[in-house]
C-alpha positions in Angstrom: 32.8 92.5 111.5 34.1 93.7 108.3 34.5 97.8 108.1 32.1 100.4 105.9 34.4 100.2 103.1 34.9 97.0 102.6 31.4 96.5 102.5 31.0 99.2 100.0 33.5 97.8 98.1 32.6 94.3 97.5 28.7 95.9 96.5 30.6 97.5 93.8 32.1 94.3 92.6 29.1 92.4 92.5 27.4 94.9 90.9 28.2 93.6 87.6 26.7 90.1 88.0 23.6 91.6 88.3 21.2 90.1 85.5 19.8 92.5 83.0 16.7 90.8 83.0 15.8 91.5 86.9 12.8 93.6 87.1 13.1 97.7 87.7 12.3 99.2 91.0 8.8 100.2 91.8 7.8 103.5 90.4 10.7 103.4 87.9 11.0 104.0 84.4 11.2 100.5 82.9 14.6 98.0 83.2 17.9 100.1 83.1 20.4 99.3 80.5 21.9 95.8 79.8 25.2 94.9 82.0 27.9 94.0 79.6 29.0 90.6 82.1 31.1 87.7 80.4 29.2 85.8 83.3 25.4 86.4 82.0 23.2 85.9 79.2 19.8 88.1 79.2 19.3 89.0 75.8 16.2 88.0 73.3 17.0 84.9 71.8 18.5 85.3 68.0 15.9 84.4 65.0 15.9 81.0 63.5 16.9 81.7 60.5 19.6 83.8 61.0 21.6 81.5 63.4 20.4 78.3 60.5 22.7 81.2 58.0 24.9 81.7 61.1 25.5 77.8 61.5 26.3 77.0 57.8 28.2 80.2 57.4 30.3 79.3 60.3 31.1 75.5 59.8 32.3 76.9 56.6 34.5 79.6 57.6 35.7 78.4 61.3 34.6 75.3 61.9 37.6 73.4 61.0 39.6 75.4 63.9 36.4 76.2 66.3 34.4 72.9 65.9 31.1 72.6 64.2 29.5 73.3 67.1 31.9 76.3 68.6 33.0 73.8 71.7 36.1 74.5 70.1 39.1 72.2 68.5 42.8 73.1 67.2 41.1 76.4 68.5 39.6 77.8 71.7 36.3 77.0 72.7 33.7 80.4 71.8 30.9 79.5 74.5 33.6 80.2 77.1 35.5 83.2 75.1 35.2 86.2 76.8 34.9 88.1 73.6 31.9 86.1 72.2 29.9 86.1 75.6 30.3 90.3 75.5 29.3 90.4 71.8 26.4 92.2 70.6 25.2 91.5 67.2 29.0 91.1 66.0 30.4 94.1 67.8 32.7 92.1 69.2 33.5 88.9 66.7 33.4 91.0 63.5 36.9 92.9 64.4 38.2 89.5 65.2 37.1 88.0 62.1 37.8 90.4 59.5 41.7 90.9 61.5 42.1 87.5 62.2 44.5 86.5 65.3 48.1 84.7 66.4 47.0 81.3 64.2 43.8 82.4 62.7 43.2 83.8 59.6 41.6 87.0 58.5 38.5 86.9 56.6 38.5 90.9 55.6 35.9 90.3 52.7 33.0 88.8 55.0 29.7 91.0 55.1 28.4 92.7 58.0 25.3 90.5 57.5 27.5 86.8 57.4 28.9 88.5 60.5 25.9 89.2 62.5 24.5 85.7 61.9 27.3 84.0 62.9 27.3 86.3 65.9 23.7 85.3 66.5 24.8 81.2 66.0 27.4 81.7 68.6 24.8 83.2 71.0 22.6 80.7 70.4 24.7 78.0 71.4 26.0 79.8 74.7 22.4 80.0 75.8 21.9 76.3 75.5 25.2 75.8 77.5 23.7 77.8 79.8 20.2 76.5 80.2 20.9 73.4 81.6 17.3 72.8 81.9 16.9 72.2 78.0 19.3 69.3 77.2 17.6 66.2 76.0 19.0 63.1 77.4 19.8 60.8 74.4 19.3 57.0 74.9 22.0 55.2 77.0 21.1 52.0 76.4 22.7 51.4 73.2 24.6 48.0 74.4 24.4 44.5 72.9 23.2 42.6 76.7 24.5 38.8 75.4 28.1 40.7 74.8 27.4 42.6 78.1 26.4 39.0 80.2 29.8 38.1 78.4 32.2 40.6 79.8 29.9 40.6 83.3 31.0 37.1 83.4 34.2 37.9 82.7 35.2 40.7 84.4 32.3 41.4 87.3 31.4 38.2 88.4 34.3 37.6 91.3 32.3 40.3 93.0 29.2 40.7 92.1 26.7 37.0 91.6 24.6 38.7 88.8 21.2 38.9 88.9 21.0 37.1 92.3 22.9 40.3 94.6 22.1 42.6 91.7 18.3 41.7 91.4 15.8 44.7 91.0 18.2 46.5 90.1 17.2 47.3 86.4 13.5 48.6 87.9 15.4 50.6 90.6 17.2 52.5 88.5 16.5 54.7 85.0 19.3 53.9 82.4 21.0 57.2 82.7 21.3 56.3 86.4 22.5 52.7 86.5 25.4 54.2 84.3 26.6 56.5 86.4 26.2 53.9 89.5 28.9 51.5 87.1 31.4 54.4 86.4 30.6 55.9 90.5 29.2 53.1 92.5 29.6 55.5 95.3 28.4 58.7 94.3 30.6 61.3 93.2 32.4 62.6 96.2 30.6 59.7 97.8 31.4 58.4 101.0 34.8 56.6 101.7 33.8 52.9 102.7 37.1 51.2 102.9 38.1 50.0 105.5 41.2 49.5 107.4 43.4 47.8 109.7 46.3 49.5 111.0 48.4 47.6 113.4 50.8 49.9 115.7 53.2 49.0 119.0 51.7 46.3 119.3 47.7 47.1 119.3 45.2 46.7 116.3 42.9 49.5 115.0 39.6 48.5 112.9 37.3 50.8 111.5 36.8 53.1 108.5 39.6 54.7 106.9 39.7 58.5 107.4 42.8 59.5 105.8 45.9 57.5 104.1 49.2 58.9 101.8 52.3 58.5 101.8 53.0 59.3 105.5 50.0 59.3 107.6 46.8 56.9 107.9 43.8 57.7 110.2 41.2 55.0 110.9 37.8 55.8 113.2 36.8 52.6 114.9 33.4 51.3 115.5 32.8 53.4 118.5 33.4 56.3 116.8 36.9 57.6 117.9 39.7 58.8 115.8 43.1 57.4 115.4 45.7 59.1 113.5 49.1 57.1 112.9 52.8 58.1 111.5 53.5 55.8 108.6 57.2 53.9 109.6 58.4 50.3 108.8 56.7 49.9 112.6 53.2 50.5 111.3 51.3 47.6 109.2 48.1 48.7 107.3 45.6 46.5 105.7 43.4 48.2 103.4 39.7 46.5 102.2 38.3 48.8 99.2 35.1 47.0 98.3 34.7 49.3 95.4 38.2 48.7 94.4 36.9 46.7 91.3 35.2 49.2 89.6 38.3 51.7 89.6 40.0 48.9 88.1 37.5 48.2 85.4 37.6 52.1 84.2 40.6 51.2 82.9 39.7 48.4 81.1 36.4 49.7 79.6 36.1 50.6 76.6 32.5 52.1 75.1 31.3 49.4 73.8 32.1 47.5 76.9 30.6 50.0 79.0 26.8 50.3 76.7 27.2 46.2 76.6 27.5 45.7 80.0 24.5 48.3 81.0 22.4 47.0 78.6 22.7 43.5 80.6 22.5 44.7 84.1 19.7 46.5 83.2 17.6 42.9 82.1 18.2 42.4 85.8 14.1 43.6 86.8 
Protein backbone atom coordinates (compact mmCIF):
# COMPACT_ATOMS: atom_id res chain seq x y z
CA UNK A 1 0.00 0.00 0.00
CA UNK A 2 1.62 3.12 -0.96
CA UNK A 3 2.20 5.75 2.19
CA UNK A 4 0.02 9.23 2.77
CA UNK A 5 2.55 11.15 1.03
CA UNK A 6 3.07 9.57 -1.86
CA UNK A 7 -0.51 9.62 -2.38
CA UNK A 8 -0.58 13.27 -1.87
CA UNK A 9 2.06 13.65 -4.05
CA UNK A 10 1.04 12.11 -7.14
CA UNK A 11 -2.65 14.21 -6.68
CA UNK A 12 -0.53 17.12 -6.99
CA UNK A 13 1.03 15.96 -10.20
CA UNK A 14 -2.06 15.12 -11.82
CA UNK A 15 -3.45 18.14 -10.89
CA UNK A 16 -2.49 19.83 -13.93
CA UNK A 17 -4.08 17.47 -16.45
CA UNK A 18 -7.13 18.49 -15.20
CA UNK A 19 -9.35 19.91 -18.19
CA UNK A 20 -10.47 23.50 -17.81
CA UNK A 21 -13.58 22.73 -19.32
CA UNK A 22 -14.78 20.21 -16.36
CA UNK A 23 -17.69 21.61 -14.70
CA UNK A 24 -17.39 23.63 -11.03
CA UNK A 25 -18.43 21.96 -7.90
CA UNK A 26 -21.93 22.29 -6.64
CA UNK A 27 -22.68 25.54 -4.98
CA UNK A 28 -19.57 27.14 -6.56
CA UNK A 29 -18.98 30.25 -8.15
CA UNK A 30 -18.71 29.26 -11.82
CA UNK A 31 -15.42 27.19 -13.57
CA UNK A 32 -12.05 28.24 -11.85
CA UNK A 33 -9.37 29.56 -14.04
CA UNK A 34 -7.95 27.81 -17.13
CA UNK A 35 -4.88 25.30 -16.46
CA UNK A 36 -2.07 26.33 -18.52
CA UNK A 37 -1.27 22.22 -19.69
CA UNK A 38 0.91 21.56 -22.95
CA UNK A 39 -1.36 18.35 -22.70
CA UNK A 40 -5.03 20.00 -23.14
CA UNK A 41 -6.98 22.15 -25.29
CA UNK A 42 -10.24 23.72 -23.65
CA UNK A 43 -10.46 27.04 -25.10
CA UNK A 44 -13.28 28.69 -27.44
CA UNK A 45 -12.54 27.86 -30.86
CA UNK A 46 -10.66 30.91 -32.82
CA UNK A 47 -12.99 33.02 -35.42
CA UNK A 48 -12.96 32.06 -38.96
CA UNK A 49 -11.73 34.77 -40.28
CA UNK A 50 -8.96 35.38 -38.21
CA UNK A 51 -7.34 31.95 -38.51
CA UNK A 52 -8.40 32.33 -42.84
CA UNK A 53 -5.77 35.90 -42.09
CA UNK A 54 -3.78 33.55 -39.69
CA UNK A 55 -3.37 30.79 -42.49
CA UNK A 56 -2.30 33.15 -45.37
CA UNK A 57 -0.28 35.28 -43.06
CA UNK A 58 1.54 32.24 -41.97
CA UNK A 59 2.24 30.25 -45.19
CA UNK A 60 3.81 33.50 -46.08
CA UNK A 61 5.98 34.15 -43.19
CA UNK A 62 6.79 30.42 -41.87
CA UNK A 63 5.60 28.16 -43.99
CA UNK A 64 8.58 27.44 -45.98
CA UNK A 65 10.38 26.15 -42.55
CA UNK A 66 7.02 25.06 -40.49
CA UNK A 67 4.98 23.53 -43.44
CA UNK A 68 1.78 25.02 -44.76
CA UNK A 69 0.00 23.31 -42.48
CA UNK A 70 2.30 23.75 -39.17
CA UNK A 71 3.09 19.71 -39.17
CA UNK A 72 6.36 21.11 -39.57
CA UNK A 73 9.34 20.66 -42.18
CA UNK A 74 13.17 21.96 -42.20
CA UNK A 75 11.49 23.09 -38.84
CA UNK A 76 9.76 21.62 -35.84
CA UNK A 77 6.36 20.62 -35.95
CA UNK A 78 3.95 23.57 -33.91
CA UNK A 79 0.90 21.18 -33.01
CA UNK A 80 3.44 19.35 -30.78
CA UNK A 81 5.57 22.60 -29.64
CA UNK A 82 5.27 23.15 -26.20
CA UNK A 83 5.27 26.81 -26.72
CA UNK A 84 2.30 26.90 -29.21
CA UNK A 85 0.07 24.45 -27.11
CA UNK A 86 0.64 27.10 -23.90
CA UNK A 87 -0.07 30.14 -26.14
CA UNK A 88 -2.84 32.46 -25.56
CA UNK A 89 -3.72 34.79 -28.16
CA UNK A 90 0.13 35.17 -29.14
CA UNK A 91 1.46 35.45 -25.61
CA UNK A 92 3.58 32.93 -26.34
CA UNK A 93 4.50 32.83 -30.37
CA UNK A 94 4.77 36.70 -30.64
CA UNK A 95 8.22 36.79 -28.53
CA UNK A 96 9.34 33.99 -30.61
CA UNK A 97 8.43 35.59 -33.76
CA UNK A 98 9.48 38.98 -33.43
CA UNK A 99 13.24 37.43 -31.74
CA UNK A 100 13.44 34.77 -33.94
CA UNK A 101 15.54 31.49 -32.75
CA UNK A 102 18.87 29.18 -33.36
CA UNK A 103 17.88 28.97 -37.47
CA UNK A 104 14.92 31.07 -37.59
CA UNK A 105 14.65 34.39 -38.49
CA UNK A 106 13.20 37.42 -36.65
CA UNK A 107 10.31 39.08 -37.91
CA UNK A 108 10.48 42.28 -35.46
CA UNK A 109 8.16 44.45 -37.82
CA UNK A 110 5.05 41.99 -37.66
CA UNK A 111 1.86 43.62 -35.90
CA UNK A 112 0.33 42.46 -32.83
CA UNK A 113 -2.80 41.72 -34.97
CA UNK A 114 -0.76 39.40 -37.89
CA UNK A 115 0.45 37.80 -34.59
CA UNK A 116 -2.72 36.99 -32.93
CA UNK A 117 -4.18 35.41 -36.06
CA UNK A 118 -1.47 33.36 -36.72
CA UNK A 119 -1.72 32.41 -33.02
CA UNK A 120 -5.37 31.67 -33.61
CA UNK A 121 -4.33 29.43 -37.08
CA UNK A 122 -1.95 27.46 -34.99
CA UNK A 123 -4.77 26.75 -32.44
CA UNK A 124 -6.97 25.85 -34.86
CA UNK A 125 -5.05 23.22 -36.27
CA UNK A 126 -3.96 21.63 -32.83
CA UNK A 127 -7.60 21.27 -32.07
CA UNK A 128 -8.18 19.25 -35.24
CA UNK A 129 -5.15 17.08 -34.31
CA UNK A 130 -6.77 16.61 -31.25
CA UNK A 131 -10.28 15.87 -32.19
CA UNK A 132 -9.87 12.80 -33.76
CA UNK A 133 -13.54 12.47 -34.12
CA UNK A 134 -13.55 15.22 -37.06
CA UNK A 135 -11.22 13.87 -39.73
CA UNK A 136 -12.85 13.01 -42.92
CA UNK A 137 -11.70 9.92 -44.56
CA UNK A 138 -10.73 10.76 -48.15
CA UNK A 139 -11.43 8.07 -50.87
CA UNK A 140 -9.02 5.06 -50.88
CA UNK A 141 -9.91 3.67 -53.84
CA UNK A 142 -8.08 5.71 -56.19
CA UNK A 143 -6.43 2.48 -58.07
CA UNK A 144 -6.61 1.54 -61.75
CA UNK A 145 -8.19 -2.52 -61.00
CA UNK A 146 -6.92 -3.96 -64.78
CA UNK A 147 -3.18 -2.67 -63.50
CA UNK A 148 -4.14 -3.99 -60.01
CA UNK A 149 -5.35 -7.75 -61.58
CA UNK A 150 -1.94 -7.22 -63.31
CA UNK A 151 0.42 -6.99 -60.44
CA UNK A 152 -2.16 -9.52 -58.34
CA UNK A 153 -1.12 -11.84 -60.94
CA UNK A 154 2.16 -11.13 -60.69
CA UNK A 155 3.10 -10.76 -57.40
CA UNK A 156 -0.06 -12.40 -55.19
CA UNK A 157 -1.18 -15.12 -57.03
CA UNK A 158 1.48 -18.03 -55.59
CA UNK A 159 -0.63 -17.55 -52.50
CA UNK A 160 -3.60 -16.27 -52.86
CA UNK A 161 -6.18 -17.96 -56.17
CA UNK A 162 -7.94 -14.56 -56.59
CA UNK A 163 -11.32 -14.21 -56.46
CA UNK A 164 -11.87 -17.95 -55.82
CA UNK A 165 -10.11 -17.98 -51.80
CA UNK A 166 -10.53 -14.18 -51.75
CA UNK A 167 -14.36 -14.17 -52.82
CA UNK A 168 -16.71 -11.81 -50.74
CA UNK A 169 -14.14 -10.13 -49.82
CA UNK A 170 -14.81 -6.66 -51.48
CA UNK A 171 -18.64 -6.79 -49.67
CA UNK A 172 -16.89 -7.78 -46.39
CA UNK A 173 -14.88 -5.16 -46.04
CA UNK A 174 -15.15 -1.06 -46.53
CA UNK A 175 -12.13 0.32 -48.65
CA UNK A 176 -10.37 1.94 -45.85
CA UNK A 177 -10.46 -1.56 -44.23
CA UNK A 178 -9.40 -3.89 -47.01
CA UNK A 179 -6.27 -1.53 -47.16
CA UNK A 180 -5.13 -1.90 -43.96
CA UNK A 181 -5.91 -5.90 -44.18
CA UNK A 182 -3.05 -5.68 -47.40
CA UNK A 183 -0.43 -3.64 -45.48
CA UNK A 184 -1.59 -5.81 -41.81
CA UNK A 185 -3.22 -9.00 -42.82
CA UNK A 186 -3.00 -9.77 -39.18
CA UNK A 187 -4.01 -6.90 -37.36
CA UNK A 188 -1.62 -4.57 -35.89
CA UNK A 189 -0.02 -6.36 -32.92
CA UNK A 190 -2.04 -9.20 -34.31
CA UNK A 191 -1.56 -12.58 -33.34
CA UNK A 192 1.66 -14.56 -34.24
CA UNK A 193 0.44 -17.49 -36.62
CA UNK A 194 3.68 -18.98 -37.69
CA UNK A 195 4.40 -21.92 -37.04
CA UNK A 196 7.25 -23.97 -36.16
CA UNK A 197 9.20 -27.01 -36.08
CA UNK A 198 12.06 -27.25 -33.77
CA UNK A 199 13.90 -30.50 -33.78
CA UNK A 200 16.13 -31.10 -30.52
CA UNK A 201 18.24 -34.39 -29.13
CA UNK A 202 16.57 -36.23 -31.12
CA UNK A 203 12.63 -35.31 -30.61
CA UNK A 204 10.42 -33.01 -32.86
CA UNK A 205 8.30 -30.07 -31.51
CA UNK A 206 5.22 -28.71 -33.62
CA UNK A 207 3.10 -26.04 -32.72
CA UNK A 208 2.93 -22.17 -32.81
CA UNK A 209 5.96 -20.19 -32.44
CA UNK A 210 6.12 -18.34 -29.13
CA UNK A 211 9.36 -16.65 -29.23
CA UNK A 212 12.55 -16.87 -31.79
CA UNK A 213 16.08 -14.49 -31.98
CA UNK A 214 19.10 -14.99 -32.20
CA UNK A 215 19.55 -17.44 -29.29
CA UNK A 216 16.32 -18.90 -28.10
CA UNK A 217 13.06 -20.34 -29.89
CA UNK A 218 9.87 -21.37 -27.88
CA UNK A 219 7.16 -23.33 -29.68
CA UNK A 220 3.57 -24.33 -27.79
CA UNK A 221 2.32 -27.53 -29.30
CA UNK A 222 -1.09 -28.53 -29.95
CA UNK A 223 -1.92 -29.53 -26.53
CA UNK A 224 -1.09 -26.43 -25.31
CA UNK A 225 2.38 -26.85 -23.52
CA UNK A 226 5.34 -24.70 -23.70
CA UNK A 227 8.79 -25.56 -25.05
CA UNK A 228 11.61 -23.24 -24.79
CA UNK A 229 14.91 -24.26 -26.58
CA UNK A 230 18.74 -22.94 -26.51
CA UNK A 231 19.69 -22.11 -30.11
CA UNK A 232 23.21 -24.38 -30.91
CA UNK A 233 24.33 -26.13 -34.22
CA UNK A 234 22.30 -29.18 -32.26
CA UNK A 235 18.89 -27.46 -32.65
CA UNK A 236 17.17 -27.47 -36.27
CA UNK A 237 14.18 -25.04 -36.71
CA UNK A 238 11.70 -24.86 -39.54
CA UNK A 239 9.84 -21.77 -39.61
CA UNK A 240 6.18 -21.59 -41.78
CA UNK A 241 5.15 -17.75 -41.84
CA UNK A 242 1.94 -17.84 -43.95
CA UNK A 243 1.87 -14.09 -43.95
CA UNK A 244 5.41 -13.98 -44.90
CA UNK A 245 4.30 -12.65 -48.41
CA UNK A 246 2.84 -9.67 -47.50
CA UNK A 247 6.03 -8.36 -45.45
CA UNK A 248 7.77 -9.02 -48.55
CA UNK A 249 5.50 -7.23 -50.83
CA UNK A 250 5.86 -3.84 -48.47
CA UNK A 251 8.90 -3.65 -49.90
CA UNK A 252 8.07 -3.90 -53.26
CA UNK A 253 4.97 -1.66 -53.23
CA UNK A 254 4.94 1.34 -54.33
CA UNK A 255 1.53 3.71 -54.21
CA UNK A 256 0.34 3.24 -57.22
CA UNK A 257 0.89 -0.45 -56.74
CA UNK A 258 -0.80 -0.46 -53.56
CA UNK A 259 -4.31 1.91 -54.77
CA UNK A 260 -4.02 -0.62 -58.10
CA UNK A 261 -4.10 -3.61 -56.38
CA UNK A 262 -7.08 -2.44 -53.82
CA UNK A 263 -8.95 -1.20 -56.35
CA UNK A 264 -8.95 -4.99 -57.86
CA UNK A 265 -9.41 -6.92 -54.80
CA UNK A 266 -12.13 -4.89 -54.04
CA UNK A 267 -14.23 -6.08 -57.57
CA UNK A 268 -13.92 -9.34 -55.65
CA UNK A 269 -18.07 -9.01 -54.24
Amino acid sequence: MHSPQFLAGFCLLALPLVSAAQAPPAGGRGPAAPVRSPFLISRPVPDTAAVERGKSAFVQACGFCHGPNATGGEGPDLLRSAVALRDEGGDELGPVIRAGRTGMPPFPQMADAQIKDIAAFIRTRQQDAIDRNSYKLKPVNTGDAAMGKVFFAAKCASCHTGPRDLRGVGAKYDEAALMARIVYPAGRGGANRSQVKVTAAGRVYQGRLEYLDDFEVAVRDAGGEYHGFNRDSTVKIEVEDPLAGHERLMKAFNDTDLHNVLAYVETMK
